[in-house]
SEFIZA-3560 file (N, C-alpha, C; in Angstrom, 3 decimals):
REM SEFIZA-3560
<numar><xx>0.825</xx><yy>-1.200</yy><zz>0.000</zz><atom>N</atom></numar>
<numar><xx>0.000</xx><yy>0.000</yy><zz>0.000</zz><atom>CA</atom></numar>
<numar><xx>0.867</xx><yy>1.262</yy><zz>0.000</zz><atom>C</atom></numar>
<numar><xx>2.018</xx><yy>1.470</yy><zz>0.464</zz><atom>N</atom></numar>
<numar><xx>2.875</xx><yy>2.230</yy><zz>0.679</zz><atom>CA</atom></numar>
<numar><xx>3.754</xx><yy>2.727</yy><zz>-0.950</zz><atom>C</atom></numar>
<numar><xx>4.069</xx><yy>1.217</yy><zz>-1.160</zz><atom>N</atom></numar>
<numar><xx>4.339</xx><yy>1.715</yy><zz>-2.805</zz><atom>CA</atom></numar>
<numar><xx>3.406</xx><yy>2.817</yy><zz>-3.595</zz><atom>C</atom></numar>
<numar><xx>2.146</xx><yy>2.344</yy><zz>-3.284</zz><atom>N</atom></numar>
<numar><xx>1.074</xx><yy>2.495</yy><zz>-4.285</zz><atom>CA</atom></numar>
<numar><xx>0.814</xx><yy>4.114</yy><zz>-3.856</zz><atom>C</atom></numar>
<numar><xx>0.696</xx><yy>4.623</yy><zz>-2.679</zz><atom>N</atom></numar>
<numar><xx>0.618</xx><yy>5.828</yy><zz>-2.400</zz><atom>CA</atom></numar>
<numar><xx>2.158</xx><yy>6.395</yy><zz>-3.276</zz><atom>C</atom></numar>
<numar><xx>2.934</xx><yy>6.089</yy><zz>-3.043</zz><atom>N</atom></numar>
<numar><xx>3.966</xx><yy>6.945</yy><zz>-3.417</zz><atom>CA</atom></numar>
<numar><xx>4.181</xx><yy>7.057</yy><zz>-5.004</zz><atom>C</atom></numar>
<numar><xx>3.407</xx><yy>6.084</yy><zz>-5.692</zz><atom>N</atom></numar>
<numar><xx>3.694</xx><yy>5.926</yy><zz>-7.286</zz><atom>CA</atom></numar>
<numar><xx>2.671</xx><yy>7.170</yy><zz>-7.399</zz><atom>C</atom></numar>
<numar><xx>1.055</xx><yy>6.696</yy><zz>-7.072</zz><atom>N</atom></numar>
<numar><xx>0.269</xx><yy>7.826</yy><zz>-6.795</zz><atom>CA</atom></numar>
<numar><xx>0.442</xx><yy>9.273</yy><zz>-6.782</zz><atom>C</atom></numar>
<numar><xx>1.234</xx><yy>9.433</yy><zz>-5.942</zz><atom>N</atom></numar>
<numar><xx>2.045</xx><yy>10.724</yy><zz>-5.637</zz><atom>CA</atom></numar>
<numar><xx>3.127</xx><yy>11.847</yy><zz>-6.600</zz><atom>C</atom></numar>
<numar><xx>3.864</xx><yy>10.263</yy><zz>-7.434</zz><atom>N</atom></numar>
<numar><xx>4.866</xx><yy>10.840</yy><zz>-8.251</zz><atom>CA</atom></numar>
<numar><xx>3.663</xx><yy>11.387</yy><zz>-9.645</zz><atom>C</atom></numar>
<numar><xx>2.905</xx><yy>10.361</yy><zz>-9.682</zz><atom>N</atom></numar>
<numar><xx>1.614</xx><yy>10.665</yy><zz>-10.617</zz><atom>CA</atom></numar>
<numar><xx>1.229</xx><yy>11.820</yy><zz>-10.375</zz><atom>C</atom></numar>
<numar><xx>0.704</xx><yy>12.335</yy><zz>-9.220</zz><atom>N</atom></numar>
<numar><xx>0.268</xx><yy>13.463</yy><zz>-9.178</zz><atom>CA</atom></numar>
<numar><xx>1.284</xx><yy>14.861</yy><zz>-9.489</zz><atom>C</atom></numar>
<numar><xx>2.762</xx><yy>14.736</yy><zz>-8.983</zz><atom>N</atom></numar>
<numar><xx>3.350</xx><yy>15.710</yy><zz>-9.596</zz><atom>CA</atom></numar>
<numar><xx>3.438</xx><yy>15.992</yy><zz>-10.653</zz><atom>C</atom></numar>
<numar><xx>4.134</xx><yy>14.581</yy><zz>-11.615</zz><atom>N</atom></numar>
<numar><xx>3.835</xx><yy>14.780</yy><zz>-12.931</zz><atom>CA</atom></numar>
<numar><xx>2.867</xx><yy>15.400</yy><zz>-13.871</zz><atom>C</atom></numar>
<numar><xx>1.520</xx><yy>15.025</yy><zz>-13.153</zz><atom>N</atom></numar>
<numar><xx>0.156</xx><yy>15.764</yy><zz>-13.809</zz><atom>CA</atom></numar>
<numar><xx>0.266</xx><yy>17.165</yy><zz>-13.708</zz><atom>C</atom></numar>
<numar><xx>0.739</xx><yy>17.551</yy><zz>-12.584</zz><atom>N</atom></numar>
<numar><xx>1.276</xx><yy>18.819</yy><zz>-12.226</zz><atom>CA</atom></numar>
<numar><xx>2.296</xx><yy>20.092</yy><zz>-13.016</zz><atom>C</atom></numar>
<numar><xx>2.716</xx><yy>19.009</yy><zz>-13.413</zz><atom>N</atom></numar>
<numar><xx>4.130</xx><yy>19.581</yy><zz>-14.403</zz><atom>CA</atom></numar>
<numar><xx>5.101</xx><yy>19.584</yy><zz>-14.276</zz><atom>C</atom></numar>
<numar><xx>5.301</xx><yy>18.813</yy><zz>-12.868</zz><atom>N</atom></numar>
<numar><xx>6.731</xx><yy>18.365</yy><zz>-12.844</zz><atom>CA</atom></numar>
<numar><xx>7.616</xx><yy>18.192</yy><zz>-13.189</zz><atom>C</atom></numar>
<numar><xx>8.865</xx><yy>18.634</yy><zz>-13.421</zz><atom>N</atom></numar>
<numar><xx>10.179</xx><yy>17.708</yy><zz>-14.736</zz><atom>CA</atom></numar>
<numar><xx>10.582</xx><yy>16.693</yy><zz>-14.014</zz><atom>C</atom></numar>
<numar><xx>10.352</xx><yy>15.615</yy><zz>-15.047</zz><atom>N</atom></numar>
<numar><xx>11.484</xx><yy>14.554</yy><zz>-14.612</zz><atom>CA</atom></numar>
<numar><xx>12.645</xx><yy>15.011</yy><zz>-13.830</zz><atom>C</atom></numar>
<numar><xx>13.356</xx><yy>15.621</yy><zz>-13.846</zz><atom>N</atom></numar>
<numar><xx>14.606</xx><yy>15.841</yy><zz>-13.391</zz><atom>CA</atom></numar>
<numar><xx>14.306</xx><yy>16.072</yy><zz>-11.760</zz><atom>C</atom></numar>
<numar><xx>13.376</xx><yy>16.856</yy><zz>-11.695</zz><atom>N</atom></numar>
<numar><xx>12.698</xx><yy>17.070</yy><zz>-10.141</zz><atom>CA</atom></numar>
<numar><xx>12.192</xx><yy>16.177</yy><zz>-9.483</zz><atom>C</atom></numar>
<numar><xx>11.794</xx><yy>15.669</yy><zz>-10.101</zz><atom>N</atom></numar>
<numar><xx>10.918</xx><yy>14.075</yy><zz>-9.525</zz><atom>CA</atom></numar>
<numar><xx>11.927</xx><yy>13.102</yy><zz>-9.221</zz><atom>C</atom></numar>
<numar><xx>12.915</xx><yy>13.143</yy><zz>-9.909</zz><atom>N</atom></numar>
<numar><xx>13.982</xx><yy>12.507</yy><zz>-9.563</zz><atom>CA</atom></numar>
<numar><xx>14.862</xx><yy>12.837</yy><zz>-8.294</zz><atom>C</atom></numar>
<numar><xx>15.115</xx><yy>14.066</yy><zz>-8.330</zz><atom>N</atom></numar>
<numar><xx>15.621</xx><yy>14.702</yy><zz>-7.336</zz><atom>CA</atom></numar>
<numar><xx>14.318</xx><yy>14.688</yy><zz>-5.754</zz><atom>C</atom></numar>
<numar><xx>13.531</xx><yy>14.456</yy><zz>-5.840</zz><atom>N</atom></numar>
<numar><xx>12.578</xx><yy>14.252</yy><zz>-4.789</zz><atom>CA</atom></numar>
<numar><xx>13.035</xx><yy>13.386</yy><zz>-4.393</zz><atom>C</atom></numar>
<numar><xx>12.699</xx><yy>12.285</yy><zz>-5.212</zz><atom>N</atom></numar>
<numar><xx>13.132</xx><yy>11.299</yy><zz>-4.953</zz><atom>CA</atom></numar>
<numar><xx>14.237</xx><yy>9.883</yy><zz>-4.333</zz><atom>C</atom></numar>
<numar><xx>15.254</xx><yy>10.496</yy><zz>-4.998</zz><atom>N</atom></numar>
<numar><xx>16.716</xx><yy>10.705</yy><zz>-4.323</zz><atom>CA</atom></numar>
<numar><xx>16.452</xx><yy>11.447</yy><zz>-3.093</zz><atom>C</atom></numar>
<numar><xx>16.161</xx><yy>12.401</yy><zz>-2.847</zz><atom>N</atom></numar>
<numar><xx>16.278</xx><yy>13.470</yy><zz>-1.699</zz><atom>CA</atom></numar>
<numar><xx>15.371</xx><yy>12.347</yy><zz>-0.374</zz><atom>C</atom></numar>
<numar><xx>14.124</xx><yy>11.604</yy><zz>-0.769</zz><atom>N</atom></numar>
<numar><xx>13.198</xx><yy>10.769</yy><zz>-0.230</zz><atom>CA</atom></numar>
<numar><xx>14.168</xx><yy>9.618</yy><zz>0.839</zz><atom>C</atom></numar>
<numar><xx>14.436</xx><yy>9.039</yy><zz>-0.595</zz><atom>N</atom></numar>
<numar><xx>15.387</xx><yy>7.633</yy><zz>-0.455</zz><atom>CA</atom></numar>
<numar><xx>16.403</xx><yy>7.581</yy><zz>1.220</zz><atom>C</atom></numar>
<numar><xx>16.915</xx><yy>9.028</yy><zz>0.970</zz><atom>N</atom></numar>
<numar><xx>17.905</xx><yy>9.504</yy><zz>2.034</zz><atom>CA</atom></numar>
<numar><xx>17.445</xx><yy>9.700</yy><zz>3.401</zz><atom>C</atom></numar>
<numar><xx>16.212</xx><yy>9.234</yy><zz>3.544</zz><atom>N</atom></numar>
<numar><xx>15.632</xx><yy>9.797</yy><zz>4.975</zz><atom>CA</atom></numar>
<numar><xx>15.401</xx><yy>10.752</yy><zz>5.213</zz><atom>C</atom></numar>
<numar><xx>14.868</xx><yy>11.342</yy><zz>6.876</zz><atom>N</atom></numar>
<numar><xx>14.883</xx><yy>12.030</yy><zz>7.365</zz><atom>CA</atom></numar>
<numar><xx>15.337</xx><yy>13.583</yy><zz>7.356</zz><atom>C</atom></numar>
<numar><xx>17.048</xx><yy>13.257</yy><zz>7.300</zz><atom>N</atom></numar>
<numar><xx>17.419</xx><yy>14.229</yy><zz>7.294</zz><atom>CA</atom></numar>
<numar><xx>17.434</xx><yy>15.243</yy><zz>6.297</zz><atom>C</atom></numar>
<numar><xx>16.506</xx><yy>15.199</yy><zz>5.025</zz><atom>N</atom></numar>
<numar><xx>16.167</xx><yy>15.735</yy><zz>3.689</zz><atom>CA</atom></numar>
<numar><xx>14.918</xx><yy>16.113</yy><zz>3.673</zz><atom>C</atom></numar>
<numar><xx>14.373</xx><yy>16.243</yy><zz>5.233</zz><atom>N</atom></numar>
<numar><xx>13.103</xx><yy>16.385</yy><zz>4.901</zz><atom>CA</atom></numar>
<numar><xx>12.426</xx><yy>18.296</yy><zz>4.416</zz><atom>C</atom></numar>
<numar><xx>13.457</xx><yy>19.001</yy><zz>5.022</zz><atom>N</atom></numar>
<numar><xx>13.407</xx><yy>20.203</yy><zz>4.732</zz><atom>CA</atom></numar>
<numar><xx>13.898</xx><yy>20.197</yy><zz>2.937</zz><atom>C</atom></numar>
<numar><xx>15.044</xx><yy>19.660</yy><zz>2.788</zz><atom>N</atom></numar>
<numar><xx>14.777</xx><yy>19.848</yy><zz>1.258</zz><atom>CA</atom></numar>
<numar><xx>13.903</xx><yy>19.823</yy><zz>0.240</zz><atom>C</atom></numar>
<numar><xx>12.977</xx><yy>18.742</yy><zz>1.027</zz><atom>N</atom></numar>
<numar><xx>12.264</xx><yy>18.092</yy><zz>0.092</zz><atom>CA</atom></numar>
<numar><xx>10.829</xx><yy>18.925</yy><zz>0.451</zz><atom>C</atom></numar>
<numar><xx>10.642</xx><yy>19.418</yy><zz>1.403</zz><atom>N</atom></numar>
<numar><xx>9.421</xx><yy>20.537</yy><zz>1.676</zz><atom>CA</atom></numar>
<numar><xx>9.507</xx><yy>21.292</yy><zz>0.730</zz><atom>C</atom></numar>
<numar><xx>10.642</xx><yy>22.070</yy><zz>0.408</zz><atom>N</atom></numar>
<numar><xx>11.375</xx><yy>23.480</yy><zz>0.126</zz><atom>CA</atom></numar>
<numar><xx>10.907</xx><yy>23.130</yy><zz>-1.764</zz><atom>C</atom></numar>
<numar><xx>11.338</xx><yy>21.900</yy><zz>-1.557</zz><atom>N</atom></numar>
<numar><xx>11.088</xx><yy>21.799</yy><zz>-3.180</zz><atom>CA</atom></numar>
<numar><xx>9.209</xx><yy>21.260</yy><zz>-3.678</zz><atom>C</atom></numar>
<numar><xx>8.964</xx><yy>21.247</yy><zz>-2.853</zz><atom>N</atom></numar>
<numar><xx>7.269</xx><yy>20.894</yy><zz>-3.169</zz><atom>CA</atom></numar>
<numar><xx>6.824</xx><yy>22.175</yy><zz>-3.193</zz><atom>C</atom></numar>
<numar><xx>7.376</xx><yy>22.914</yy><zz>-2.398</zz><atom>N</atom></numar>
<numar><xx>6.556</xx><yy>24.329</yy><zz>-2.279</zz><atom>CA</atom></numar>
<numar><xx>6.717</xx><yy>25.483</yy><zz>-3.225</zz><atom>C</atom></numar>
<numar><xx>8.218</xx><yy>24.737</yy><zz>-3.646</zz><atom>N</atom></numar>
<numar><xx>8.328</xx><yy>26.112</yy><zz>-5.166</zz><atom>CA</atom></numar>
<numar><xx>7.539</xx><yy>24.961</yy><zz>-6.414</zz><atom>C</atom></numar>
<numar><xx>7.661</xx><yy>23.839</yy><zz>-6.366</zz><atom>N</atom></numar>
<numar><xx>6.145</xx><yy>23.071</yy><zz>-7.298</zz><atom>CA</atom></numar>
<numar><xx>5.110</xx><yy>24.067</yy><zz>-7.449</zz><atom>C</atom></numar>
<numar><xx>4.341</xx><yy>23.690</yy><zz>-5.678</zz><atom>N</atom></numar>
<numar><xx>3.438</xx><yy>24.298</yy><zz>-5.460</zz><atom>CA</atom></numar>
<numar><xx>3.311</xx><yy>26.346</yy><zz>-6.117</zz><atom>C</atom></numar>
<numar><xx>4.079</xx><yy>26.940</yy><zz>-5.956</zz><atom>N</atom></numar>
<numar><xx>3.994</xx><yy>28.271</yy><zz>-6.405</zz><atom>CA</atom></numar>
<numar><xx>3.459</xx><yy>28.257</yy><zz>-8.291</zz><atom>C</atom></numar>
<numar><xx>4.484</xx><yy>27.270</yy><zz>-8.862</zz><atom>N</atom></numar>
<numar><xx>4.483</xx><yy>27.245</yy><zz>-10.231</zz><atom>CA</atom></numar>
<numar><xx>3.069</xx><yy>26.278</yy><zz>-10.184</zz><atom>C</atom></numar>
<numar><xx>2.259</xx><yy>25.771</yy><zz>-9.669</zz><atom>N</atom></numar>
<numar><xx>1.297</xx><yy>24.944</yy><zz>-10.021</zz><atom>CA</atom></numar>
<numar><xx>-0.141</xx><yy>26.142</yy><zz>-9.789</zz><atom>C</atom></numar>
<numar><xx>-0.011</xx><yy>26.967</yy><zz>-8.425</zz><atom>N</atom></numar>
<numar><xx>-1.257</xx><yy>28.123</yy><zz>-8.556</zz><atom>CA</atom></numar>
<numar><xx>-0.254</xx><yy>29.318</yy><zz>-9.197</zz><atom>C</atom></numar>
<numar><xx>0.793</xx><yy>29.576</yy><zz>-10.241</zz><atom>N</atom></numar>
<numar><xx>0.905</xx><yy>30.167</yy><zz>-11.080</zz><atom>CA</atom></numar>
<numar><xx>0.172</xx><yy>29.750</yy><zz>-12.682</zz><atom>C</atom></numar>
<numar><xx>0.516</xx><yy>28.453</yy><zz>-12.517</zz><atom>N</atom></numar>
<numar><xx>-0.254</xx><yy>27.277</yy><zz>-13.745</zz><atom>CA</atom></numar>
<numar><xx>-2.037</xx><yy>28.135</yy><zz>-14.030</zz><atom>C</atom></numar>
<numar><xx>-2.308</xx><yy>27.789</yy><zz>-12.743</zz><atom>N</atom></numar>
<numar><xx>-4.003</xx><yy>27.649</yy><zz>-12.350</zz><atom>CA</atom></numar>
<numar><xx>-4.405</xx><yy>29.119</yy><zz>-12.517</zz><atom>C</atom></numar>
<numar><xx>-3.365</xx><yy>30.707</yy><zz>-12.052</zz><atom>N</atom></numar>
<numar><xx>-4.122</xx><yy>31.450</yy><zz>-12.806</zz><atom>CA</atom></numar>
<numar><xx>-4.103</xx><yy>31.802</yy><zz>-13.786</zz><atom>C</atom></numar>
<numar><xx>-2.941</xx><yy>32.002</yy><zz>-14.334</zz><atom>N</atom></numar>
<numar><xx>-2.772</xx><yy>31.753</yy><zz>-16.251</zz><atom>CA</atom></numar>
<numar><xx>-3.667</xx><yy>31.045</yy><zz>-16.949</zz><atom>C</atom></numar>
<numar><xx>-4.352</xx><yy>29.510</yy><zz>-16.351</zz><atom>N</atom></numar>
<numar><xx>-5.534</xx><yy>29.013</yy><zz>-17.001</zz><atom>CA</atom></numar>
<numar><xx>-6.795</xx><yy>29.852</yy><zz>-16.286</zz><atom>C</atom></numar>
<numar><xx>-6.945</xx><yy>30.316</yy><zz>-15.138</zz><atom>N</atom></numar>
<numar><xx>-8.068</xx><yy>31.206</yy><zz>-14.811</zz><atom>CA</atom></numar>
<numar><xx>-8.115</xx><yy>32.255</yy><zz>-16.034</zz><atom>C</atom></numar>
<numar><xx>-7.234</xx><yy>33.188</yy><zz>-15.868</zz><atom>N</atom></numar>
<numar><xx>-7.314</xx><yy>34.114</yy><zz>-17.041</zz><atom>CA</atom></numar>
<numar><xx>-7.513</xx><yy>33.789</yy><zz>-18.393</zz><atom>C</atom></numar>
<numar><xx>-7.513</xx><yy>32.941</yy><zz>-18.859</zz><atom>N</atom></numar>
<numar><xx>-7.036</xx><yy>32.271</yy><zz>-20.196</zz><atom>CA</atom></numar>
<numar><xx>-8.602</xx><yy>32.384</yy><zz>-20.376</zz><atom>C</atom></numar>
<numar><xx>-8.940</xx><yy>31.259</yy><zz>-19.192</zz><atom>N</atom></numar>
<numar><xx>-10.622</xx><yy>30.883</yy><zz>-19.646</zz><atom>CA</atom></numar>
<numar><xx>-11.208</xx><yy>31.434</yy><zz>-19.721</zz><atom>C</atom></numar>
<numar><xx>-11.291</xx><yy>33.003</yy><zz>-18.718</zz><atom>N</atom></numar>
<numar><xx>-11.980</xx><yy>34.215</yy><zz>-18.815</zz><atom>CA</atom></numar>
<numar><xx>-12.136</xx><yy>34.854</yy><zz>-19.974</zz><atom>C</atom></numar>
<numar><xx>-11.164</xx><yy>35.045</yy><zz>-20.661</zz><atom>N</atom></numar>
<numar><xx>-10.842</xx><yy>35.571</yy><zz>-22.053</zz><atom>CA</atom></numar>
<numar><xx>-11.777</xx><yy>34.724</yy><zz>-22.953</zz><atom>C</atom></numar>
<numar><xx>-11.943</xx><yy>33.226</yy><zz>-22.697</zz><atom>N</atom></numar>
<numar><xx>-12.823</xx><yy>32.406</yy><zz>-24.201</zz><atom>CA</atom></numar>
<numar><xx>-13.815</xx><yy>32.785</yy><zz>-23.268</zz><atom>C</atom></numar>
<numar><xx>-14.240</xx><yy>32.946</yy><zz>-21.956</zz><atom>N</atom></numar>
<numar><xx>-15.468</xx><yy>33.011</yy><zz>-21.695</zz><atom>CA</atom></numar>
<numar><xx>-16.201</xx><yy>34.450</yy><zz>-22.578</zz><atom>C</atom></numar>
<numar><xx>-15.365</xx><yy>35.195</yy><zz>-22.937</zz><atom>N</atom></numar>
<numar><xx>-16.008</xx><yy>36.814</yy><zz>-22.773</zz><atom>CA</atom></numar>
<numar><xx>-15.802</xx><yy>36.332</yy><zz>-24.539</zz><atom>C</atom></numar>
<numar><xx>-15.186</xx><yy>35.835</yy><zz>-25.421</zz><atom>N</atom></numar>
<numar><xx>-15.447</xx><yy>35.843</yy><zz>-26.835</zz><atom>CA</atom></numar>
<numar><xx>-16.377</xx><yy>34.773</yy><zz>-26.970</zz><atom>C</atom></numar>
<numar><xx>-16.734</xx><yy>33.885</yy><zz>-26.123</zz><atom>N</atom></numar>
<numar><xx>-17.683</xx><yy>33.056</yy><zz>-26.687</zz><atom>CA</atom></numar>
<numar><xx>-19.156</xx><yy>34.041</yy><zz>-26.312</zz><atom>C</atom></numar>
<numar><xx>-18.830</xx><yy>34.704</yy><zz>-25.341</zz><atom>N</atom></numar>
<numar><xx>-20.728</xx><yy>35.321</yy><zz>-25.402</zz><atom>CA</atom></numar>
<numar><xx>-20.731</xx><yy>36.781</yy><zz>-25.984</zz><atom>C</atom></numar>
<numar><xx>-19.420</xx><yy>37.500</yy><zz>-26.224</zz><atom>N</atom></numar>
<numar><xx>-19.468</xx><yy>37.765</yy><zz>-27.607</zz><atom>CA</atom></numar>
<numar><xx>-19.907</xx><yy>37.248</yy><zz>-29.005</zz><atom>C</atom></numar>
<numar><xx>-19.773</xx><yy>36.263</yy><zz>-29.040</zz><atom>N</atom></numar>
<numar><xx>-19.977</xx><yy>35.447</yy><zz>-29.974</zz><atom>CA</atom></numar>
<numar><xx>-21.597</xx><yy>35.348</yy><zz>-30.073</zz><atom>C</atom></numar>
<numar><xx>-22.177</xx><yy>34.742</yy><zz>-28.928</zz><atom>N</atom></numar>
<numar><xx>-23.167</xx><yy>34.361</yy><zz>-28.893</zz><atom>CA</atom></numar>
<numar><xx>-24.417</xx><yy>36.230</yy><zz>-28.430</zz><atom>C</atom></numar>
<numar><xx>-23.983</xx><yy>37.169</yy><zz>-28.362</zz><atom>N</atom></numar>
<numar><xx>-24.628</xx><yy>38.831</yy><zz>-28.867</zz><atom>CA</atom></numar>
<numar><xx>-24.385</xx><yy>38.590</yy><zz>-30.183</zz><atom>C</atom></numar>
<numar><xx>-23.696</xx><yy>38.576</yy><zz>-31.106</zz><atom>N</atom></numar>
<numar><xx>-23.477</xx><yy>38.778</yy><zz>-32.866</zz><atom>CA</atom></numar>
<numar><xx>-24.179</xx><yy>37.875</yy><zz>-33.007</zz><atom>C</atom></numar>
<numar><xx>-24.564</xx><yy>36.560</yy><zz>-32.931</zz><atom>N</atom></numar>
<numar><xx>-25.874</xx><yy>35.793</yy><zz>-33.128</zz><atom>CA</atom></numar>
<numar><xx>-27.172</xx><yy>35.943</yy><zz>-33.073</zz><atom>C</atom></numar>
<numar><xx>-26.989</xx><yy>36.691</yy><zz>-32.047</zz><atom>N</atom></numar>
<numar><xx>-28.800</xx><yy>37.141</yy><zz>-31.482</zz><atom>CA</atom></numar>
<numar><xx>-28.844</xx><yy>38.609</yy><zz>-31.996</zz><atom>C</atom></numar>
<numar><xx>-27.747</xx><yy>38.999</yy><zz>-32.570</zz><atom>N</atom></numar>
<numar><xx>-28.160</xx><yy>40.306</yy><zz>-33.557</zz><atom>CA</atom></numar>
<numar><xx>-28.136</xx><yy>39.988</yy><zz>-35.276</zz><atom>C</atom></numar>
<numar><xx>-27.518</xx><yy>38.332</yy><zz>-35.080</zz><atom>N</atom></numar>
<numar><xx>-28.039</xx><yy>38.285</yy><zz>-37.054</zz><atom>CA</atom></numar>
<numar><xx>-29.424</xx><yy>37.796</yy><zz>-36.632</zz><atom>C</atom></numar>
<numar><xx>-29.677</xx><yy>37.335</yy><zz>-36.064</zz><atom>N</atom></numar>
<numar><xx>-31.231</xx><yy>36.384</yy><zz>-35.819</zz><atom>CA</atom></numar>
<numar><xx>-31.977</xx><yy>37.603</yy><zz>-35.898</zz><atom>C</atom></numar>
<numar><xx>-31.441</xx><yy>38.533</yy><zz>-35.468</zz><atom>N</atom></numar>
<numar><xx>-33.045</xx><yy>39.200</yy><zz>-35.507</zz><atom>CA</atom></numar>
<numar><xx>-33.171</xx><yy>40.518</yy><zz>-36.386</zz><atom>C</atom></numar>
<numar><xx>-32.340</xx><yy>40.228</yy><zz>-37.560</zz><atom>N</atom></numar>
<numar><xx>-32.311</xx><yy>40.806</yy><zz>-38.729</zz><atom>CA</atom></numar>
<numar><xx>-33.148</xx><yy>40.386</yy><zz>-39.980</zz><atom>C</atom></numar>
//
């Protein structure tokens, strides 16, 4: 069960956007025990920054198709009723 959480886990960074190279380095950093545990915080948390940097770049993004799609959908309801 322990494996399975931790494959889980690497899964989830990856989905994240992880580089290989980092995941690796977690990992390694993991392997080593204890005494890496601050490293290995330090490096989830600059993840974490670039992952709700990810999330508002796609916030904004979507906002933008939100406002041309109902643009879109006013120029419709002004050919319709021509």
């Amino acid at each position: 069960m322990i494996i399975l959480a931790w494959i889980q886990f690497l899964i989830r960074l990856r989905v994240t956007g992880m580089p290989m190279l980092k995941m690796k380095q977690f990992s390694d950093l993991r392997q080593k025990g204890d005494s890496t545990i601050t490293a290995r915080k330090e490096l989830l948390e600059e993840h974490y920054k670039d992952v709700l940097g990810k999330i508002e770049e796609l916030e904004l993004n979507s906002q933008r198709i939100e406002e041309k799609i109902a643009h879109y959908k006013k120029l419709e309801t002004v050919e319709n009723q021509q």
